[in-house]
Every structure is written in structure tokens, then in C-alpha cells.
N, C-alpha and C positions, 0 to 999 in steps of 0.2 A: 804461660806461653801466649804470645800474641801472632797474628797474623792479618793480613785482610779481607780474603777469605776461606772462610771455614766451610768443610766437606763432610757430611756423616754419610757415610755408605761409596764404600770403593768397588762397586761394579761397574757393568760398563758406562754408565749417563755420570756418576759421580766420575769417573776415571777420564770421559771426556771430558768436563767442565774444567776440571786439571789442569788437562793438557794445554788447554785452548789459553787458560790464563795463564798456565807458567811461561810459554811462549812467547807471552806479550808481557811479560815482566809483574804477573802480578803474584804476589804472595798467595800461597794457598796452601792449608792442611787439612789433610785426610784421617778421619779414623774409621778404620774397617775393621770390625767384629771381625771377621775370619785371619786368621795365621795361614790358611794352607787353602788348597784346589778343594771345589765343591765339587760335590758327586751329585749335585740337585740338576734336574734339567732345567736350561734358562733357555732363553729364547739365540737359534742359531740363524734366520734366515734374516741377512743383511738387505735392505730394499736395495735400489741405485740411488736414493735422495742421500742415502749415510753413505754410500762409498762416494758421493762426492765430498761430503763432511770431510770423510777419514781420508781423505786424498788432500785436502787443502792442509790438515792435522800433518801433512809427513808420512802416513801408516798406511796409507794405500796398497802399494806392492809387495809390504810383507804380510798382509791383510790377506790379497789375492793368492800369494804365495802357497797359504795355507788354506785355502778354503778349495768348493770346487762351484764351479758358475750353475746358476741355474737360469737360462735365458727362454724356458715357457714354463708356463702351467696349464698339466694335460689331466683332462678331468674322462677318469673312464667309468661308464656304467655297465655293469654286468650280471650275469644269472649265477648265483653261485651254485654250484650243486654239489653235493657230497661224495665226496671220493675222486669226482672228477675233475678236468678243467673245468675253468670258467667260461660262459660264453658271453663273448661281446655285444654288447646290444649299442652302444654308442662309445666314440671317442672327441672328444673337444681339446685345441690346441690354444690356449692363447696365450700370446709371444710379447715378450717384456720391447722388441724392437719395433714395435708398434708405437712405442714412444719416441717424438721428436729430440733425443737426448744421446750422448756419446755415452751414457752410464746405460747402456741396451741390455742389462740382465741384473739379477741378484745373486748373492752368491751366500754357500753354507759351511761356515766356517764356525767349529768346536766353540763355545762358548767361554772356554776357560783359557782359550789360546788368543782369542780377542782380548778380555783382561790381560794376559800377559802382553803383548805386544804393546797396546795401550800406558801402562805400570809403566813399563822400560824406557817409554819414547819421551812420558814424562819425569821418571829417572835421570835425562839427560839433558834436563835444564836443572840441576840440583841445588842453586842459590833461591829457586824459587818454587819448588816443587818437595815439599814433605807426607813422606807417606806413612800411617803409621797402623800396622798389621797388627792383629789382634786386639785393639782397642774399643771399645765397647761405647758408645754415645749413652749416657746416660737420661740427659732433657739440658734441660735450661736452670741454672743460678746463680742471681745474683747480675741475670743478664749477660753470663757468659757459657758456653757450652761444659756441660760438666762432663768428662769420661773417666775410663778406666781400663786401666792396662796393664795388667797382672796383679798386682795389692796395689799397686799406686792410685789413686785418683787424683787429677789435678783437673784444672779448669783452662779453657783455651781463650780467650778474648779474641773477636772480630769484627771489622766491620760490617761485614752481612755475614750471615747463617744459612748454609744452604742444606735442605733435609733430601739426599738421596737413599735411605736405607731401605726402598720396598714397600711393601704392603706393610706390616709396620713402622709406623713412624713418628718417632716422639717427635721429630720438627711439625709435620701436621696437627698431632693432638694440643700442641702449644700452641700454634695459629685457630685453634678451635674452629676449624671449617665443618661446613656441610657435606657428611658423605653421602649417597644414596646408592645402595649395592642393588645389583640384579643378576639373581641367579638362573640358571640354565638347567634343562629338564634331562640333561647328558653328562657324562665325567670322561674322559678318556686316561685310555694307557700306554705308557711312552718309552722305549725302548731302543737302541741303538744293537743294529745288528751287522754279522760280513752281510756285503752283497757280492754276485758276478762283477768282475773288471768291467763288463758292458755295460752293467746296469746303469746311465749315468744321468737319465732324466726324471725327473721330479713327477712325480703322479697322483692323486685322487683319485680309490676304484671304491665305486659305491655299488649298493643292489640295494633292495627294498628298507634292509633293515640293519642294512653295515655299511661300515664308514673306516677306510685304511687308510691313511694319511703315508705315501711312502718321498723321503728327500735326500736323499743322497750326500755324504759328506766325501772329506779327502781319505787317502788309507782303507779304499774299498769297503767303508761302513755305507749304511744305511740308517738315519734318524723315524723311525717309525711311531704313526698315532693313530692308536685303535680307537675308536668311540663305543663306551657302552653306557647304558641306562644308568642314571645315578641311583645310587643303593646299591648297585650292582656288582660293586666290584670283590664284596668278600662270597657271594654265591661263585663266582668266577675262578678266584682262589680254591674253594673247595673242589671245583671240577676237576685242577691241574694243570699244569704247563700242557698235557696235552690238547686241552681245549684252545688257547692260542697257536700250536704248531697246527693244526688243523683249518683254527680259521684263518690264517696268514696264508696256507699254502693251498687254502682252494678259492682265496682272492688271489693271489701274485706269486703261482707256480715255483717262479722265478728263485723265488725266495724262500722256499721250504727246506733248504739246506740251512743255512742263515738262521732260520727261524730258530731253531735247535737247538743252537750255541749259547740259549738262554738256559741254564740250568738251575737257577735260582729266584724266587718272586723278588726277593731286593733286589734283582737287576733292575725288575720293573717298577717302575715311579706312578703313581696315581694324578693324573691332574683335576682340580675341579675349579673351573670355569666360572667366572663372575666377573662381573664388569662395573666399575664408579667410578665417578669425576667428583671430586669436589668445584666447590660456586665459587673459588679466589685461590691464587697460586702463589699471593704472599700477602703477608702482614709485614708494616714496618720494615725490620732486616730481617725477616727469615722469608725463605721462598722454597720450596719442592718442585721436585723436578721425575719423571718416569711414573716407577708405581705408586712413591709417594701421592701423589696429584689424580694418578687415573688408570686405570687398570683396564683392560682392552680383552677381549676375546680372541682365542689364538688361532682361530679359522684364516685369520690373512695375512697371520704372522707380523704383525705389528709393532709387539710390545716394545722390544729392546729397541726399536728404531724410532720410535716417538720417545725412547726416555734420552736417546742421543741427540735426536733432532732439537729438544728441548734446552740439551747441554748448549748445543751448537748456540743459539739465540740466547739463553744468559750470557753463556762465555763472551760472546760479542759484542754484547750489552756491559757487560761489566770491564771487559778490557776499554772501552772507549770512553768510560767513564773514568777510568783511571788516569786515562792518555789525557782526555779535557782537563781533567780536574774538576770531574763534577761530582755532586756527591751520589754513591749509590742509590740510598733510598730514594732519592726522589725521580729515579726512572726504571725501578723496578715496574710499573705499570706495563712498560712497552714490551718484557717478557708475555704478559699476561696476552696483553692485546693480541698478538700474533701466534702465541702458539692456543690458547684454549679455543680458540674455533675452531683451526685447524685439527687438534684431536676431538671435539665433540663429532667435527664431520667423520674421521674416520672408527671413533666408536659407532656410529651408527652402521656405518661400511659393514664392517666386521659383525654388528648385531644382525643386519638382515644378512649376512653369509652365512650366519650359525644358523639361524630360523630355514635356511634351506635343507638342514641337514638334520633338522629337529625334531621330524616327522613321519615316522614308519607306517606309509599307506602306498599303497601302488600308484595312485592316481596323483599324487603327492611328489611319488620319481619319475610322473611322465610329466608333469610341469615341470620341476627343477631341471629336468635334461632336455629339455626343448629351451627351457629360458637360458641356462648356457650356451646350448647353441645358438639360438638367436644373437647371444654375445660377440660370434666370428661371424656371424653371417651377416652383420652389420658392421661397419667398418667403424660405424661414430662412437657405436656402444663398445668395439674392444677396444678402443685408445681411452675411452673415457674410464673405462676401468681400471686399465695397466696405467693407466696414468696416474690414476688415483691410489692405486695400493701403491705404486712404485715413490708416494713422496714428495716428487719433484713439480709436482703442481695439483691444482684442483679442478675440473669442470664438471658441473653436477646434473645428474640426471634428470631429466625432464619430463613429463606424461606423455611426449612423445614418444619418449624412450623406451618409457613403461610400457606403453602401449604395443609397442612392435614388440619388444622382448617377450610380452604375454601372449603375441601372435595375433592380435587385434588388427594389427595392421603388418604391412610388405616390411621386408628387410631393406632397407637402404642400398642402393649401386653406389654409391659416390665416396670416393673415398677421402680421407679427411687427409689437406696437405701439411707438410712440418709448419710453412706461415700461418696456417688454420691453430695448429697447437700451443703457436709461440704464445699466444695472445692469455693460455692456461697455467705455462709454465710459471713457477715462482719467479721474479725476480728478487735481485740484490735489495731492491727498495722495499719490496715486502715482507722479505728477511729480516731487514734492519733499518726498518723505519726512521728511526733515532737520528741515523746519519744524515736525511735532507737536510738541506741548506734554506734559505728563506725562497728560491727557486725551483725545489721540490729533486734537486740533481742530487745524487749520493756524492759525499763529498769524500 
């Protein structure tokens, strides 16, 4: 089989690169090890930087359709006490519309229903979009992709090789890159429960020594992430589902009916946290894209929207190379260029969000909830944030920043204008370098 380019791993970052190229007429095939829906938790909070992606893609409104908005993130501290409610000790709001941008929220939309919708949109360029379910990527021979799909093995030939399949990934071990992992002194546990019709906004309720992560989906579920001690999770097991209905329902009340509907530990999925980038994002023809390449910490919900954002910028890159008539390899670099700074920065993001939460001392959750605050009570420091998790641009914090956030110094009056922000925002140029002209104008 030949084609131009080759796909391993059909989740969501392989399914947009797909799309992106079968729309612009380029050949592309898929092999995706799984035949059927995963029951794995993947990453559901969509930033505003990918629903502008998935809005240029065509898939926006069915995207929305199916999801439900989450336009803040409300960080609650409280006293837990047994038996009782909780008592509030702080609440922090901060609001996605803080951003200079019409994409003013995120949204949590099933992760298997993204794949579908995704699959289907490129279904519907079918001269140029081959998908092929249960096929198994083998590695590399002979210089062409080797798979396998049910007894058959055959080989694919392509002009570039893209390795989307995850944290494993024969296309990376082929490019023989540097990984450096970094582990985390927490695991959490992740479970999808009913909520109340009301329940509809998104929340963080911490105390001293817990950590509830609750997000709301469509169909009046709830996506919830409990954090505990790593090792910890077969002592937990042993206690019983009743040690989770308890500790759910004397953090968030709300949700001790909900909580219940768990009746079995497979419902519940273990995560354990770790974070790597490899040092180059391609050799030659092969390149990696999402977890293949870097792997991100799921405090700020990240993951699935850097392995799209990543889609977005090959796809673009490879269709205009197609369109010129240039050859691929020799501008696979400008992938590289543009996105690995931009995920080294928000790896780090993410590493000091975890480090907030990494710490069970009192004194510990009276910084972290003052430096939140500090967050809203400064106007520079919550745009620079929501600006930053949301995607759509970058502006980095500075020791002034620090400084007030630490409470070193006043919170700021002045609030930061949409022309102040423009100057942060991505543009088109810095997206897709490639495109200037000898003028420097996107042509």
C-alpha cells in the first residue's frame, strides 16, 4: 500500500492530522490498534485554542453540541469534617472571559465522542482519508511502516511517517530520541459519576490534605479526580468503596447521591502522573506528535489539546507543502520550531500547578490559597494565566508577578486592555511561519 502520509495511532492528535490533510487533498492512512470505544480515561477538557482548531476543521458545532462549556475555574478551600458539611474557608473564581478572544470558555466533551465525530468528518472526504481499525503498527522495514491486521501483515510505504500512538511509540524508539521522565509524589482516581441538573460549574475543593478535582460533562454526569499518595491506592482498595462515598460526600455534599452509583473498583481507573519531552520531534520522515513527543501533567488539563495543537501545525505544514510542491522532509523543522517551546512552556505551567497540590502541610494551603487569590485580585496575573492554560497565546510571568502573587508586594488596580492582550495572542505568522513571503506578510 502506498500513500503520502502515514498515521499510527488514531486518537484524537492522529484523527486531527487526518482531517486537516484529507481536506486539503492530501493522502493519508491510519492504523489504529483498537476496533472498538475505550473504556480508558483520556483527556476530556477541550481549551479555546482547539475549539478554534476544531471550528476551522468543520467540527465545532457538533463538538459543542455534545459537550457542556466550562467558562471558569472555581478553586474551593475548605475544612473537611467527618460526618459533617464542609466549611468554607475560601472560594477563587477565575473566568476563561478574561481572555481577549471570542473562544471565552472550554468545554467537556466525552472523549470517545470527540474521536467519533473527528473519524466521521474525515470519513467524508473518502478519496483521501483511509482508516483502518484494529490494525496494529508494528515499527519500521525496509523503510516502510510494517502493520498488522488480523493475520495479515503488510507494509504501507510513505512519504513522511507520523508516530501518533501514545506513550508507547515505536515511531519514537525508531528516531532514538532523549526521553527524561519525571515522576510525581501523588496518583489519582478518576471516575465519572450522575450529578444534580444544577451542578453545572467546574470546581477544585482542597483541605489540607485532599485534593477533589470535580468537571462536569453533558447527560448530567460528572468527570471526577480524587488525588492520593502514590502506593496508596491498593491500601484504599482494601478500605472499600465506602472510603470514597465518604470522602466525596464530606468534600461536595452535593454529590453523595452520585457518589454511590459506583459499585465496582473497575469503574474506577488509577492514574499516575508523569511528565517527558523528548530533545527533537522528528528525524528525517518520521515525526511524533501528542504523547508520543511529551507527556504533560493533568492538573491543567492539557494533554489531548497540545497533541491537537501539534496536529494543527503539522497538518498545515504538510498540506502547503503539498500545495507548493515542496518536499516534506526538508520543512519538517518548522513543526519543531513552533510547537516544542510552546509545550516546554506549558509543561512547566502544569509542573508548578501539580507542586501546588503536592504538599500536605497547613502552612503550605495557606500560601497556595492566598497565591490563588492573588490570581483574581490582580488583573495582569488572571489574564496571564487564562491566557496561558487556554492556548491561544503566551505571556510569561515575571518576578513582579511573583512577587505580588507571594504577597510581597500590592495587587495591581489596573486592569489589562483587549489591545494590551492582542500584542500575546498567537498569531497566524506564528502558527505558520513557513507561509511569510520575502516581506514577512502570511501569504
Amino acid at each position: 500500500m502506498k500513500t503520502e502520509v502515514f498515521i499510527a495511532g488514531g486518537g484524537v492528535g492522529g484523527l486531527t492530522l487526518a482531517v486537516k490533510l484529507a481536506r486539503r487533498g492530501v493522502h493519508v492512512v491510519i492504523a489504529e490498534q483498537l476496533s472498538k470505544e475505550s473504556n480508558a480515561y483520556k483527556g476530556e477538557l477541550i481549551q479555546p485554542k482547539t475549539l478554534a482548531i476544531l471550528e476551522r476543521l468543520g467540527v465545532l458545532d457538533h463538538i459543542e453540541e455534545n459537550g457542556h462549556p466550562i467558562d471558569q475555574l472555581r478553586f474551593q478551600e475548605v475544612h473537611r469534617n467527618h460526618g459533617e458539611l464542609p466549611q468554607e474557608i475560601n472560594l477563587t473564581e477565575l473566568n476563561y472571559s478574561r481572555v481577549a478572544s471570542n473562544y471565552d470558555h472550554a468545554l467537556m466533551v466525552p472523549h470517545e465522542k470527540t474521536k467519533e465525530i473527528l473519524r466521521n468528518k474525515g470519513k467524508s472526504y473518502e478519496e483521501y482519508f483511509h482508516y483502518l481499525p484494529g490494525t496494529r503498527f508494528l515499527g519500521f522495514e525496509n523503510g516502510m511502516a510494517k502493520v498488522k491486521r488480523k493475520k495479515e501483515t503488510f507494509h504501507i510505504q510513505a512519504q513522511v511517517y507520523i508516530g501518533a500512538e501514545g506513550r508507547s511509540s515505536p515511531t519514537r524508539d525508531a528516531m532514538n530520541v532523549q526521553v527524561e521522565r519525571k515522576d510525581y509524589n501523588h496518583h489519582f482516581l478518576t471516575v465519572t459519576i450522575p450529578r444534580p441538573e444544577d451542578f453545572t460549574k467546574g470546581k477544585i475543593i482542597t483541605t489540607t490534605s485532599c485534593f477533589l478535582g470535580l468537571f462536569p460533562l453533558p447527560d448530567n454526569e460528572v468527570r471526577t479526580v480524587f488525588l492520593i499518595k502514590a502506593g496508596e491506592y491498593k491500601t484504599i482498595k482494601e478500605k472499600g468503596l465506602e472510603y470514597l462515598y465518604q470522602a466525596y460526600s464530606e468534600l461536595e455534599p452535593e454529590l453523595s447521591a452520585g457518589v454511590r452509583s459506583i459499585k465496582d473498583w473497575k469503574k474506577v481507573q488509577l492514574m499516575i502522573p508523569y511528565t517527558y519531552h523528548v530533545d527533537r520531534y522528528y528525524t528525517g520522515s518520521l515525526a511524533i506528535i501528542g504523547d508520543a513527543a511529551h507527556t504533560v501533567h493533568p492538573m491543567a488539563g492539557e494533554g489531548m489539546n497540545l497533541a491537537i495543537q501539534d496536529a494543527d501545525v503539522l497538518g498545515e505544514l504538510l498540506a502547503w507543502c503539498k500545495e507548493e510542491n515542496k518536499r516534506y522532509i526538508d520543512h519538517l523543522h518548522y513543526y519543531e520550531d513552533v510547537r516544542r517551546p510552546r509545550v516546554s512552556f506549558l509543561l512547566t505551567l502544569s509542573h508548578l500547578s501539580a507542586l501546588v497540590y503536592s504538599f500536605q502541610y497547613e502552612w503550605w494551603r495557606k500560601f497556595r490559597m492566598l497565591a490563588v487569590q492573588r490570581i483574581y485580585d490582580d488583573d495582569q496575573l488572571h489574564v496571564k494565566q487564562m491566557l496561558n492554560i487556554s492556548g491561544l497565546g503566551r505571556w510569561d510571568f515575571n518576578l513582579l508577578d511573583r512577587a505580588i502573587q507571594g504577597s510581597m508586594l500590592p495587587a495591581r488596580k489596573k486592569k489589562v486592555s483587549d489591545r494590551k492582550q492582542q500584542q500575546y495572542l498567537f498569531s497566524e505568522a506564528e502558527d505558520y511561519p513557513w507561509k511569510r513571503n520575502e516581506k514577512g506578510m502570511i501569504t
